[in-house]
C-alpha positions, 0 to 999 in steps of 0.5 A: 046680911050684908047690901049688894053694893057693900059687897061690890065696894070691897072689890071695886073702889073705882066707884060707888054710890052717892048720897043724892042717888048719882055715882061718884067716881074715883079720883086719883093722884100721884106720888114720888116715891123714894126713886122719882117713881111716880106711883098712883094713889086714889084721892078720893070720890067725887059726884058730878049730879051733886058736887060731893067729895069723899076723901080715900082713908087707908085701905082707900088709898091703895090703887089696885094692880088690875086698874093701873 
């Protein structure tokens, strides 16, 4: 049986729980393709309460149609 939250993280990545309890949202970046497009990549997470940061690997990365 999977925990609610690890279900919504698999669709939402615009944030998710922090270890001290807060929220961390999502903190994205910019890249230029080939083109000088600038295409967005999320970084990663950071929380506010208490100033962690959690780095966006593979999937991670990837910034979904319906949020841009």
């Amino acid at each position: 049986m999977t925990r609610p939250y690890r279900a919504s993280l698999a669709s939402d990545l615009t944030k998710k729980p922090c270890k001290c309890g807060g929220t961390m949202g999502e903190i994205i970046g910019y890249d230029e393709d080939a083109n000088g497009a600038a295409t967005p990549k999320r970084r990663g997470w950071y929380c506010f309460d208490c100033q962690n940061w959690e780095t966006a690997i593979l999937r991670e990365q990837i910034v979904e149609r319906k949020y841009q």
